[in-house]
N, C-alpha and C positions, 0 to 999 in steps of 0.2 A: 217415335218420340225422342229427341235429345233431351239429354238431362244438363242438367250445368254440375260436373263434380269438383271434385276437393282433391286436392294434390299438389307435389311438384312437377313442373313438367316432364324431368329428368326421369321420372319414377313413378309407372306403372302398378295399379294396385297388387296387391300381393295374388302370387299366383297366375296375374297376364305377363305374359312374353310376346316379344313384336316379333310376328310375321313381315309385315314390310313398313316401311316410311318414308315420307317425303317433305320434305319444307314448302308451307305452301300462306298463304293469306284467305282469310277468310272474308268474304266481303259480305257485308251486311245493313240494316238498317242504319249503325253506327259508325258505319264506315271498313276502313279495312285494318285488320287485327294481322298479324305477325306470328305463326306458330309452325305446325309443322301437326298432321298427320300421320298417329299409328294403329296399323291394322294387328287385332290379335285375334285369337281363335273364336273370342265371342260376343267383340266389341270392335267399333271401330271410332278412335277417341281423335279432338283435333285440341293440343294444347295452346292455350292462346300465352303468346310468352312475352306480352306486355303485362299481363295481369299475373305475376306468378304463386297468388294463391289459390288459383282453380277454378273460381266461382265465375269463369267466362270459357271453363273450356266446355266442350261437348263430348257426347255420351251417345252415339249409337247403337245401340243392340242389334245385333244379325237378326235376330226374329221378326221385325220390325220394321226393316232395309226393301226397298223396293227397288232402287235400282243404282245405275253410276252411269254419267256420260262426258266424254272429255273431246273438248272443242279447241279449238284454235290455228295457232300458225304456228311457223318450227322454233318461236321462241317461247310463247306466252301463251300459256292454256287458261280454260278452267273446268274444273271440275263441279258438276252438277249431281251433289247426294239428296235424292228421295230417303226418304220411308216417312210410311202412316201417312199419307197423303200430306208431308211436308218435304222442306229441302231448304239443302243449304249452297252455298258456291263457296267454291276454292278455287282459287288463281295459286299458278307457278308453272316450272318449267314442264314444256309439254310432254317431252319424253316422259321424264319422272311419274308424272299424272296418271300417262298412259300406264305404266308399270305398275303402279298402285294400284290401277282398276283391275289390270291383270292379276293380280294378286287377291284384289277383291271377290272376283269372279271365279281364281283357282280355289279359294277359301268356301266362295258358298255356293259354287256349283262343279263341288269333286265330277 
């Protein structure tokens, strides 16, 4: 389940530290959002940074996380996040993506 939280983008709730990060767009029913992707030890948050008070970013929990797959050409990916039998797409640079998911993957399958 994503959550929509409360914050600045800049700043991570008290106590998460980023594991990895990437800039990436979210695309959605609304269209596409502008933020960027960070992974911590027990979430994995996407800040949307047109909206900078929170209420459009997203809130992943690892317990909850089904899976990640990242598609494209060697400019322009996207990222494909499940969990709970939902998901969302991120578009950005594919390397990055890829590294993200690697990161994903090193996070929740030691």
């Amino acid at each position: 389940m994503v959550e929509h939280g409360k914050g600045h983008p800049d700043r991570l709730p008290k106590g998460e530290e980023p594991i990895a990060q990437v800039t990436a767009d979210r695309l959605d029913e609304d269209g596409r959002h502008a933020g960027r992707l960070v992974l911590t030890a027990n979430r994995i948050y996407f800040f949307d940074d047109e909206h900078h008070g929170g209420a459009h970013d997203d809130i992943i929990d690892h317990v909850r996380f089904q899976g990640a797959e990242v598609t494209g050409d060697d400019t322009v990916g996207t990222l494909a996040l499940s969990w709970s039998d939902q998901g969302k797409i991120y578009e950005g640079n594919t390397i990055e993506l890829n590294a993200f998911k690697d990161a994903i993957d090193d996070q929740l399958n030691p």
